[in-house]
C-alpha positions as CSV (number, residue, x, y, z in Angstrom):
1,X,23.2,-29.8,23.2
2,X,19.8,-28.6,24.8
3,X,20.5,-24.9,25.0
4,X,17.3,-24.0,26.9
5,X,17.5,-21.7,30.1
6,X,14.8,-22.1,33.0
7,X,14.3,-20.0,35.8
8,X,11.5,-20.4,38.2
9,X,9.7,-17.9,39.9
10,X,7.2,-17.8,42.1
11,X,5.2,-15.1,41.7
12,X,3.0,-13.6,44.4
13,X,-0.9,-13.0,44.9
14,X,-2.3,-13.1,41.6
15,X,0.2,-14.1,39.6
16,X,1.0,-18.0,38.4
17,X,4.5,-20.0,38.6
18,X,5.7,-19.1,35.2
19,X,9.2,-19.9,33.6
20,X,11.3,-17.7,31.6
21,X,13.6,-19.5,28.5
22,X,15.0,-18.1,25.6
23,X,15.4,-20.8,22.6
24,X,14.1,-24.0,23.0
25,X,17.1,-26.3,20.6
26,X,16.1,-30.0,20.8
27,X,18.3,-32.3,21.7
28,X,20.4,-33.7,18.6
29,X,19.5,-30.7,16.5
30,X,22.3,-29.7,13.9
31,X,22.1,-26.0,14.1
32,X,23.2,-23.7,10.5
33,X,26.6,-22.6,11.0
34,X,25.5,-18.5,10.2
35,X,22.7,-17.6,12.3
36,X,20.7,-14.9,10.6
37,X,17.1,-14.4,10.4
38,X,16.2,-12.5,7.0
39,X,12.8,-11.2,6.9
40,X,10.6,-8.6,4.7
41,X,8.5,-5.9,6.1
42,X,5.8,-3.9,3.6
43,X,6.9,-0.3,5.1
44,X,9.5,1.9,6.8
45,X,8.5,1.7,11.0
46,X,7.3,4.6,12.8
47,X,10.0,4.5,15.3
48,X,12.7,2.6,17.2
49,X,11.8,4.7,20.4
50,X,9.8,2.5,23.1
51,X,7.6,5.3,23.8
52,X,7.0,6.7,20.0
53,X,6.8,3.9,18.4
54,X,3.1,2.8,17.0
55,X,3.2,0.2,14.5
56,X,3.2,-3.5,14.7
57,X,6.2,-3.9,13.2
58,X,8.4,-1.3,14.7
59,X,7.1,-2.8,17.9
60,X,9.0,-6.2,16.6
61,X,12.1,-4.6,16.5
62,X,11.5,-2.6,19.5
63,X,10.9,-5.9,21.2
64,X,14.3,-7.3,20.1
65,X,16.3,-3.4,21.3
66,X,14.6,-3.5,24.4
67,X,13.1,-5.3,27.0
68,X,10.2,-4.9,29.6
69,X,9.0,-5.9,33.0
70,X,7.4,-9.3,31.5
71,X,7.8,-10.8,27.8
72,X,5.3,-13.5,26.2
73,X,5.8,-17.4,25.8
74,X,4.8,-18.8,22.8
75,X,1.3,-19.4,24.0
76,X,0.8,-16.1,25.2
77,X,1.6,-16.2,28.6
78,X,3.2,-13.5,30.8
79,X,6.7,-14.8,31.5
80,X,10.0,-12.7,32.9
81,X,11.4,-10.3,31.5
82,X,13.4,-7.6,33.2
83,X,11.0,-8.4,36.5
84,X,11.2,-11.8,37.9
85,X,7.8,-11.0,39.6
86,X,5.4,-9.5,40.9
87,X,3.0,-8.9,44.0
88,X,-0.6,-7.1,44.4
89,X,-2.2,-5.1,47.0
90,X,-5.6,-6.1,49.5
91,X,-7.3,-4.1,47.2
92,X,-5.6,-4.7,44.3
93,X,-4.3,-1.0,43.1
94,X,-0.6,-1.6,43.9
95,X,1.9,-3.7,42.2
96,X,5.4,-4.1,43.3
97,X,7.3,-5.8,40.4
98,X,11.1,-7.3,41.7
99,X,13.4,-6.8,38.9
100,X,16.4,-8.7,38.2
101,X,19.8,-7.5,39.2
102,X,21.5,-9.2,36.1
103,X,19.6,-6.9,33.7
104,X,22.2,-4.7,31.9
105,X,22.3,-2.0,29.5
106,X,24.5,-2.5,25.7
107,X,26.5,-0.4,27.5
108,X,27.0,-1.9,30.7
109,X,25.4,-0.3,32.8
110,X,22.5,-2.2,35.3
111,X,18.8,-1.9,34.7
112,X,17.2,-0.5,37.5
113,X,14.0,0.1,38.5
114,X,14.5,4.2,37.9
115,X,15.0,3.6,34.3
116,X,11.1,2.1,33.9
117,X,10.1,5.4,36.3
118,X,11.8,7.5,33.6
119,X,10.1,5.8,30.7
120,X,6.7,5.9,32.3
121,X,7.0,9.4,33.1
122,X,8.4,9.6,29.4
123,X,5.2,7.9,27.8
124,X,2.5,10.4,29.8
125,X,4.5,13.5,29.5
126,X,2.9,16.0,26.8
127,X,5.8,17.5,25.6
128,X,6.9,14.0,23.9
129,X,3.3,13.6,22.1
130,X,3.5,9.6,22.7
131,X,1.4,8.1,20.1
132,X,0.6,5.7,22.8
133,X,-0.1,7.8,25.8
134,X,-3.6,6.8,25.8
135,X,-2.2,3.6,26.3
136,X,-0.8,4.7,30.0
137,X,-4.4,5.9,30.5
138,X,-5.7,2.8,30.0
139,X,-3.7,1.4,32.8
140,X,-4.7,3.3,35.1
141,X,-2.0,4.2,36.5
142,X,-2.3,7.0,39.2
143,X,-2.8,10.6,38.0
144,X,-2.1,9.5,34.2
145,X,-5.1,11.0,32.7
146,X,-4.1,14.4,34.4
147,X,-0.7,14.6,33.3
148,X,-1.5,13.7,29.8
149,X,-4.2,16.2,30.1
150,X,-1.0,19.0,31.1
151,X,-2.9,19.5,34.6
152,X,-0.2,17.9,36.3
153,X,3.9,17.3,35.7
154,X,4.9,14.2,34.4
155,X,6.6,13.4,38.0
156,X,3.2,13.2,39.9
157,X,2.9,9.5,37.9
158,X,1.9,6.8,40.4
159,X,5.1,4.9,40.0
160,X,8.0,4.8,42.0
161,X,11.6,3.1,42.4
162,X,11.9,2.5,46.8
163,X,15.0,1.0,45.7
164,X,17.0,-0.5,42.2
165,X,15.6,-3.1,41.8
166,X,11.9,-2.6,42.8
167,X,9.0,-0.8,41.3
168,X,5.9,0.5,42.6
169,X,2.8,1.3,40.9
170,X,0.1,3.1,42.1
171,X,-3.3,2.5,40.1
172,X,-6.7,4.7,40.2
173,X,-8.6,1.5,40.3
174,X,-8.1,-2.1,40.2
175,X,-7.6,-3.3,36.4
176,X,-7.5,-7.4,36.7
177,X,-5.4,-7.9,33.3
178,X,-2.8,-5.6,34.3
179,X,0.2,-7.5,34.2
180,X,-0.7,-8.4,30.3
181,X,-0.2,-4.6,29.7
182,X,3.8,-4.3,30.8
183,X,4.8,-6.3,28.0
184,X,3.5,-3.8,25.7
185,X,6.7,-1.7,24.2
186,X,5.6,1.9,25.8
187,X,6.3,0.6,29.1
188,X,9.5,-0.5,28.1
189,X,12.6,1.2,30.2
190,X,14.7,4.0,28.6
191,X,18.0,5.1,29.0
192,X,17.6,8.8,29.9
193,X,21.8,9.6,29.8
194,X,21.6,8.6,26.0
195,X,18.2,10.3,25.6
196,X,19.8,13.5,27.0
197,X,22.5,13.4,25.3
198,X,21.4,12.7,21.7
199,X,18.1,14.3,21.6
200,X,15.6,12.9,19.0
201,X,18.6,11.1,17.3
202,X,19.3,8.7,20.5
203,X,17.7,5.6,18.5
204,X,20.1,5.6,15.4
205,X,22.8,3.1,15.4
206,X,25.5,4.1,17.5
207,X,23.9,6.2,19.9
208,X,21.2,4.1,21.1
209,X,21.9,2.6,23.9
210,X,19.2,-0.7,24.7
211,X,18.5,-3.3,27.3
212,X,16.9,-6.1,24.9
213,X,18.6,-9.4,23.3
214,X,20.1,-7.6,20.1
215,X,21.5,-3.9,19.6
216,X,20.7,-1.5,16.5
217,X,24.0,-1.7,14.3
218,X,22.5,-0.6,11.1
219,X,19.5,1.5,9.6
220,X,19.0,2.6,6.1
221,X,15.3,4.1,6.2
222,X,12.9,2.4,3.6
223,X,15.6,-0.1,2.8
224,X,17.2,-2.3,5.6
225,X,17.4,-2.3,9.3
226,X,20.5,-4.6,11.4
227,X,20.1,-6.0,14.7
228,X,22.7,-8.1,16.4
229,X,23.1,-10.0,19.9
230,X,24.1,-7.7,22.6
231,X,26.7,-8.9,24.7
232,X,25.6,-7.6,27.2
233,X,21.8,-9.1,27.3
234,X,21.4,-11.3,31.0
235,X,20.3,-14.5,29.1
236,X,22.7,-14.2,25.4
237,X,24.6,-17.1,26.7
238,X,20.8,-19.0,25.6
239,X,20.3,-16.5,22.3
240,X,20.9,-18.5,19.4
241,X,20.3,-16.3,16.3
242,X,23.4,-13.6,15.9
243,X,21.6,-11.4,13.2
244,X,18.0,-10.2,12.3
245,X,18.4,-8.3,9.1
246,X,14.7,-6.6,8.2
247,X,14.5,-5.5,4.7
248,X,11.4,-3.1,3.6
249,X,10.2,-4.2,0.1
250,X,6.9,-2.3,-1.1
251,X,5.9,-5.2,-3.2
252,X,4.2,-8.4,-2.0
253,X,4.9,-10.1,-5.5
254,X,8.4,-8.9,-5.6
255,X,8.6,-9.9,-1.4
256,X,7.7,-13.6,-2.6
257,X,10.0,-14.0,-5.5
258,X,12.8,-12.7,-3.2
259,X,11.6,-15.5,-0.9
260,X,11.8,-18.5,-3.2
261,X,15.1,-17.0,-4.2
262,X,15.9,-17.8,-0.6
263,X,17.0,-13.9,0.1
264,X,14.7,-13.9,3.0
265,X,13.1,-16.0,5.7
266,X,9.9,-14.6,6.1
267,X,7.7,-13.0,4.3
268,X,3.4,-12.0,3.9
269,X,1.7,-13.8,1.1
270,X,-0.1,-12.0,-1.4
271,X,-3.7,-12.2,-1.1
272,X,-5.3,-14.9,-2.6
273,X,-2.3,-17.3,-2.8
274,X,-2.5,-19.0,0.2
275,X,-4.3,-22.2,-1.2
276,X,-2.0,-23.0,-3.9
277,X,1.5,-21.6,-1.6
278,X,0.2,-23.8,1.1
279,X,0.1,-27.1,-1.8
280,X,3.1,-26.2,-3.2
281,X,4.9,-25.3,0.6
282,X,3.0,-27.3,2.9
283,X,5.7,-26.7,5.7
284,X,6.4,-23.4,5.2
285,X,3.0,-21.3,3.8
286,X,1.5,-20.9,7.4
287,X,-2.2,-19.2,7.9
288,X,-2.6,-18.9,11.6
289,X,-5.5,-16.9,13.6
290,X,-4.1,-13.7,14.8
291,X,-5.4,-11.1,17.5
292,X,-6.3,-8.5,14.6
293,X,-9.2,-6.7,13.0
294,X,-9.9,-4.6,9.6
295,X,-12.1,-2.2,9.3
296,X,-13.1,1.2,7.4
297,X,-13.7,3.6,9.6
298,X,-15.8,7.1,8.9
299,X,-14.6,10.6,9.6
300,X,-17.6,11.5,12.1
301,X,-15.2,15.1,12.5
302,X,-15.1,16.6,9.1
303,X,-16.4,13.7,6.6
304,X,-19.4,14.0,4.5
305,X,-22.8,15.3,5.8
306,X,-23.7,12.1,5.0
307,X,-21.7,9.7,7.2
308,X,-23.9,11.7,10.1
309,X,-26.8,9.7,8.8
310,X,-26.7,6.8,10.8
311,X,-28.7,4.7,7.9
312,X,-26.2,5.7,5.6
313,X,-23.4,4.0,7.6
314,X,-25.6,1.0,8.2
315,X,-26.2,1.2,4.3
316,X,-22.2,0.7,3.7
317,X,-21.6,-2.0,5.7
318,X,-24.7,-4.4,5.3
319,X,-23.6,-3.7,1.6
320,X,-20.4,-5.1,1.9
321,X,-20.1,-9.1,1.3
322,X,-17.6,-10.3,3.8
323,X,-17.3,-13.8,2.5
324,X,-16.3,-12.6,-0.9
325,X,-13.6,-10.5,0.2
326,X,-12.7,-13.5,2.5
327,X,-12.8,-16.3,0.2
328,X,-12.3,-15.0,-3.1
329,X,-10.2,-11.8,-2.6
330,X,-8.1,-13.0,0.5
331,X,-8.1,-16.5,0.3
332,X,-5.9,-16.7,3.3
333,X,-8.2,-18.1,6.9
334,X,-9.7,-14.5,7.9
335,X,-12.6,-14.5,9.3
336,X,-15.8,-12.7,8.3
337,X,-16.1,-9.9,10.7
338,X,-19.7,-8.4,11.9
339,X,-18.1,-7.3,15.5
340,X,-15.1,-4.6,16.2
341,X,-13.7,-7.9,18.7
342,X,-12.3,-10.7,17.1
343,X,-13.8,-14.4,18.4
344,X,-10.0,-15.2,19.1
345,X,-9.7,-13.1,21.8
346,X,-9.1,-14.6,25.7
347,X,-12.9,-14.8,27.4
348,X,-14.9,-12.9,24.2
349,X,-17.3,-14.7,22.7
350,X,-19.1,-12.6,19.6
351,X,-22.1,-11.6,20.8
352,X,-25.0,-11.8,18.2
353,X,-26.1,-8.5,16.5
354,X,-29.1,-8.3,14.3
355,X,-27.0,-8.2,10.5
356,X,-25.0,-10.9,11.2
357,X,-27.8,-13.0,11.4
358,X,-29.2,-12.5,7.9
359,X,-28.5,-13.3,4.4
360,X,-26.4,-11.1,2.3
361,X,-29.7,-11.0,0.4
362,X,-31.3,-9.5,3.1
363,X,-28.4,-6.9,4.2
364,X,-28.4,-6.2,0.4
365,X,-32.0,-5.2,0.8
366,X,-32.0,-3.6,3.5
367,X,-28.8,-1.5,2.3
368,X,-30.9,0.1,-0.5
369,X,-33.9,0.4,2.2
370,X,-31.8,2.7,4.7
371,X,-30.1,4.7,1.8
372,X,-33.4,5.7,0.0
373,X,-34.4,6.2,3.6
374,X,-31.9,8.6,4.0
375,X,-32.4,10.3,0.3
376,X,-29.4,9.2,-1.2
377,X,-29.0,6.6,-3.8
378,X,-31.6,6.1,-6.6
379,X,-34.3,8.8,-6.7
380,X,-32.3,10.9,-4.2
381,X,-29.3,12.6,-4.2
382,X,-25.6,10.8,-5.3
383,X,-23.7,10.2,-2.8
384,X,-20.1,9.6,-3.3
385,X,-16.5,9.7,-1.2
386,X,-12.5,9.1,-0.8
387,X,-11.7,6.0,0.4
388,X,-7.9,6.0,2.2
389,X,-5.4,3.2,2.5
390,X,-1.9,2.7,3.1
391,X,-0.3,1.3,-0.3
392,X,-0.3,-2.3,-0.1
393,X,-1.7,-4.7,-3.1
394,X,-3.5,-6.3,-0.3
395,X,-5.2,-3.4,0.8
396,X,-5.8,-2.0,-2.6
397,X,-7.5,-5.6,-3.9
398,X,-10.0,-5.3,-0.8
399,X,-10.9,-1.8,-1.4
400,X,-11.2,-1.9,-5.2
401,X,-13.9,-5.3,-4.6
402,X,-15.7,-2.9,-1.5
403,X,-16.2,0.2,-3.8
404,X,-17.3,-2.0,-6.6
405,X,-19.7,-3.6,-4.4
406,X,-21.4,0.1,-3.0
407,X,-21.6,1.0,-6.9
408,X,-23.3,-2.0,-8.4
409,X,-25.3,-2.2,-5.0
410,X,-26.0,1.0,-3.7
411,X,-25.1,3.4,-6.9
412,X,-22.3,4.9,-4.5
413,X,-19.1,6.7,-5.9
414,X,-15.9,6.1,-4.2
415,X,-12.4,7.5,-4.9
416,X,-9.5,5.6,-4.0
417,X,-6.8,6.9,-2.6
418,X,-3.5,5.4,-1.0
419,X,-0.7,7.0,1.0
420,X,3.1,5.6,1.8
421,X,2.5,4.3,5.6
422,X,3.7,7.3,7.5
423,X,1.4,10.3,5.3
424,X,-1.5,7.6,5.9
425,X,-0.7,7.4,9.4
426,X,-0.5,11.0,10.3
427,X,-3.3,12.2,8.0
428,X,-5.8,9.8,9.6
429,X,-4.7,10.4,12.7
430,X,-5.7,14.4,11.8
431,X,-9.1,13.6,10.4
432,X,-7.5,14.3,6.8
433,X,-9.7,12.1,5.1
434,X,-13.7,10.8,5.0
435,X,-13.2,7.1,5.1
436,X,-10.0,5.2,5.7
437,X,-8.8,1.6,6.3
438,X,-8.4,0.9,10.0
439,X,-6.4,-2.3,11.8
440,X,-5.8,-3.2,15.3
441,X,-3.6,-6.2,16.3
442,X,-4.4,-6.1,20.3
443,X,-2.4,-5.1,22.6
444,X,-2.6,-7.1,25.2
445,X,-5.1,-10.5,24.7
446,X,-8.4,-8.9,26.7
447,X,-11.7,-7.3,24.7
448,X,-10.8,-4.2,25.9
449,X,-7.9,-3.6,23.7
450,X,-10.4,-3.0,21.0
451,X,-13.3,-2.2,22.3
452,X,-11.1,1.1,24.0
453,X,-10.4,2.6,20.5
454,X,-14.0,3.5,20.2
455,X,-14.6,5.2,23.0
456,X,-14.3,9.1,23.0
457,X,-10.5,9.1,24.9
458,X,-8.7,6.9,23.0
459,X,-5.6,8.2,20.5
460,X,-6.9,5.7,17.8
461,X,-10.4,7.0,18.2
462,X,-9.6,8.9,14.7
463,X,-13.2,9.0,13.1
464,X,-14.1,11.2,16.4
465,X,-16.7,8.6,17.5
466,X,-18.4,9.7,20.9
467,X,-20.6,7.9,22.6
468,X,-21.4,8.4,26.8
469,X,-23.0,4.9,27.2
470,X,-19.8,3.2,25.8
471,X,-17.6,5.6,27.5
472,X,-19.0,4.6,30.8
473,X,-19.4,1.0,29.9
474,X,-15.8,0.5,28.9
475,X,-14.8,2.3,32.1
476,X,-17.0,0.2,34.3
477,X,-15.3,-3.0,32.7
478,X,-12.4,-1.9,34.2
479,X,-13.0,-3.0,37.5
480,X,-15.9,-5.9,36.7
481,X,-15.1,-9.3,37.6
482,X,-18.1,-10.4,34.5
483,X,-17.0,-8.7,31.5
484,X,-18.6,-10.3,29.0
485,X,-22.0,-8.4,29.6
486,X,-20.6,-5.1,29.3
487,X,-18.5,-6.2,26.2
488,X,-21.4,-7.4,24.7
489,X,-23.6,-4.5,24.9
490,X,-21.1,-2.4,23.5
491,X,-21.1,-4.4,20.2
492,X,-24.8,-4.2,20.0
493,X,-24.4,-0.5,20.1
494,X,-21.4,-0.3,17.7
495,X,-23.5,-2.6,15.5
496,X,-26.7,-0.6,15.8
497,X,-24.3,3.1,15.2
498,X,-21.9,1.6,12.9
499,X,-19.2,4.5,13.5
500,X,-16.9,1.8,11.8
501,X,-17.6,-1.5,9.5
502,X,-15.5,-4.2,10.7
503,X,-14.9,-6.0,7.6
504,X,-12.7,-8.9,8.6
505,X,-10.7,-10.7,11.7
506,X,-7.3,-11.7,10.8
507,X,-5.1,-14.3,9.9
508,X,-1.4,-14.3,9.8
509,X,-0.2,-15.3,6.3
510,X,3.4,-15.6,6.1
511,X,6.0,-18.0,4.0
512,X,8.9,-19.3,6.7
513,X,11.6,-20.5,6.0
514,X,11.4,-24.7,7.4
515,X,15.0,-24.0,8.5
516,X,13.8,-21.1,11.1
517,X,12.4,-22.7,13.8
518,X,11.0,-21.5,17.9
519,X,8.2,-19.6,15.4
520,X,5.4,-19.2,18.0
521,X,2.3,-20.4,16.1
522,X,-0.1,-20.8,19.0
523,X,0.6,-17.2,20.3
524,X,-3.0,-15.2,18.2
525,X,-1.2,-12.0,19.6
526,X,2.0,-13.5,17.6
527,X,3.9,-11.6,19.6
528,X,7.8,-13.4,18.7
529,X,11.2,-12.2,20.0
530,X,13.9,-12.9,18.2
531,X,16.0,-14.4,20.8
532,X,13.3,-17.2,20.8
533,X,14.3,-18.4,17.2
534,X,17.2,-20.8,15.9
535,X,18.2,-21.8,12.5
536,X,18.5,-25.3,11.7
537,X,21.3,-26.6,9.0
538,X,19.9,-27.5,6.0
């Protein structure tokens, strides 16, 4: 039995007829009799709260509890979600999302277009610290940057509920890619009766009340999280899988074994084993392009005198061989990164800058030409530093190869240091270190998602990077109809400052399961719901 659900909308002014489907089962497929989706995740997540959480893979839980005004297909593309669509202003600054009136809570009560207001007014509102309140700024959504500032209460946000199930919002300026930013989790709806009621403790099983496909029925921190269909979900009549158990194991090795044991779906492979995984499992060792970057980034704040020296910073990252760390280290389809914007992102193309043009040979050279320059290195003074990273064998294996490359290169010293995920998190978000490992999967499929971190605003900004032309640049792409210009000169000048040495665009490497099937592989945010998946008998 086909089990797919479509609903056509039409969608006014800018938006496209999309459709909105939960999973696709082909005709004739034999479905598994228990439908649970096993799958490893390398740390504890940052939060189950829509408006807290931060990490990628909190948000793919978050995505499952709760759901926003649009969701993604598996190429990406903005399809229903709680709003059935959308229309836009003459001048593009108002949006007036309908919402469906099918849309209920877990506990029965209807979504309504109040609940989003709430959340919104949540996300900007000072006294909740959102991680991802920049994020609101970034949408421009009216009088946002003043009320995260504290100039202005939380109700003065420029969006509105004229009625249940319609919501207005108000912007400062046009912003063309808009409607890609509701489908990010801070905008999700909250329930503010639970929220009230339970305080800080609202998200744990059993007092969390959610709109999404599945509800929260278990969590043991740093061990195992449970998710299973809510009943009450507008489209679970189309949900296939009934369970998502998530299981945090530290390990990538031990993750692996535990895979071939079959004791979970889905897991990361270890770096450097996707070539022989992918021989040995060509149907389930997958290495797709994903909307990602890595990158160290240097404490500008309270790091070393020395990372002040622009030559120095230069120094570090022509230093660094990319391709090594690529194809010997990684092993897994990244891609060499000499831009903070990955090639895979919609309408980017990676401008040139001066180093990626030359030899390693040359950047080699001219490394131990802008140290000296700077009187550090050989004849001048040592220079060494901590390097911080989030434990992961991954991420340890790519900083061990980096810091032997700046001491056999450049004579540099570094310290290695790594942190459980949450310590790393909060003491790089405080400037507690002098260089640390930075990633950013994007948030919504424009430049601007990374290009934003760098500029003197943004939450993520943590190596306190300032710069007035990028500020202004980045704020007059906001409203451009040619991008591309804009986005490029702001490479050229991250390239020429080098506040942070992009070191590699990502792949996702993962081991699935052949029997879990609806993966979306041509989504590079790979952005999945789990609603979207089925398990097929074996």
């Amino acid at each position: 039995m086909n089990r797919r659900s479509m609903l056509l909308a039409t969608l006014l002014s800018s938006t496209l007829m999309v459709q909105a489907f939960a999973a696709d089962v082909p005709e004739g497929t034999t479905l598994a009799e228990e439908q649970t989706f096993t799958y490893r995740v390398l740390d504890e997540f940052s939060s189950f709260d829509p408006q807290v959480v931060e990490d990628v893979n909190g948000s793919e839980v978050v995505r499952d509890l709760f759901e926003g005004l649009y969701n993604q297909d598996a190429a990406g593309n903005i399809i229903p979600g709680v709003a059935l669509s959308h229309s836009v202003s003459e001048d593009n600054t108002v949006y007036t999302f309908r919402l469906r009136e099918d849309a209920k809570w877990s506990d029965g009560r209807p979504v309504t277009a109040g609940d989003f207001v709430y959340a919104w007014q949540r996300a900007v509102d000072p006294e909740l610290a959102s991680p991802y309140a920049w994020y609101m700024e970034l949408m421009s959504i009216e009088n946002g940057a003043e009320i995260i500032a504290g100039d202005l209460p939380n109700t003065d946000l420029g969006v509105f509920a004229p009625d249940d199930y319609t919501l207005r919002v108000e912007l400062s300026q046009p912003l063309p890619y808009f409607d890609k930013m509701v489908s990010h989790a801070t905008t999700f709806p909250a329930p503010r009766w639970a929220i009230e009621e339970h305080g800080s403790a609202w998200t744990r099983p059993g007092n969390m009340v959610s709109n999404g496909a599945y509800v929260l029925t278990e969590h043991v921190p740093k061990e195992r999280s449970v998710r299973e269909r809510n009943a009450m979900y507008w489209d679970d009549e189309n949900t296939v899988l009934d369970r998502v158990v998530t299981l945090v194991i530290g390990d990538d090795a031990q993750a692996l074994t535990r895979w071939r044991a079959g004791e979970v779906d889905k897991t990361e492979i270890p770096a450097g084993q996707y070539p022989t995984l992918k021989e040995e499992f060509p149907d389930e060792a997958y290495a797709l392009p994903r909307l990602c970057n890595y990158y160290f980034t240097f404490n500008l704040d309270s790091g070393p005198e020395a990372f002040q020296d622009v030559r120095v910073r230069q120094a570090l990252s022509y230093a660094l061989d990319r391709d090594v760390i690529v194809n010997a280290v990684l092993q897994g389809g990244q891609f060499p990164a000499y831009t903070f914007t990955p090639g895979a992102t919609a309408g980017f193309e990676i401008p040139r800058v001066d180093y990626a043009g030359m030899t390693q040979a040359e950047r080699d050279a001219k490394a131990r030409e802008l140290l000296a320059e700077a009187g550090y290195g050989e004849g001048g003074e040592p220079l060494s530093f901590t390097y911080l990273y989030n434990t992961s064998e991954a991420h340890q294996q790519v900083a061990i190869v980096a810091s032997q490359m700046w001491k056999q290169k450049l004579g540099v010293a570094v310290t290695l240091e790594n942190q459980e995920w949450k310590v790393f998190l909060e003491n790089r978000g405080a400037q507690n270190f002098e260089m640390a490992r930075g990633a950013w999967c994007g948030d919504y499929n424009e430049a601007s998602t990374f290009l934003d971190l760098l500029t003197t605003p943004s939450g993520y900004n943590d190596g306190q990077y300032s710069n007035a032309r990028v500020d202004a640049l980045m704020a007059a792409a906001k409203s451009s109809q040619d991008t591309m210009p804009l986005y490029t000169e702001v490479e050229q000048i991250l390239a020429d400052e080098m506040p942070v040495i992009p070191v590699y665009h990502y792949s996702t490497n993962m081991m699935l399961n052949a029997a879990i099937q609806g993966w979306p592989v041509d989504n590079v945010e790979q952005t999945w719901y789990s609603k979207d998946l089925f398990k097929v008998a074996e």
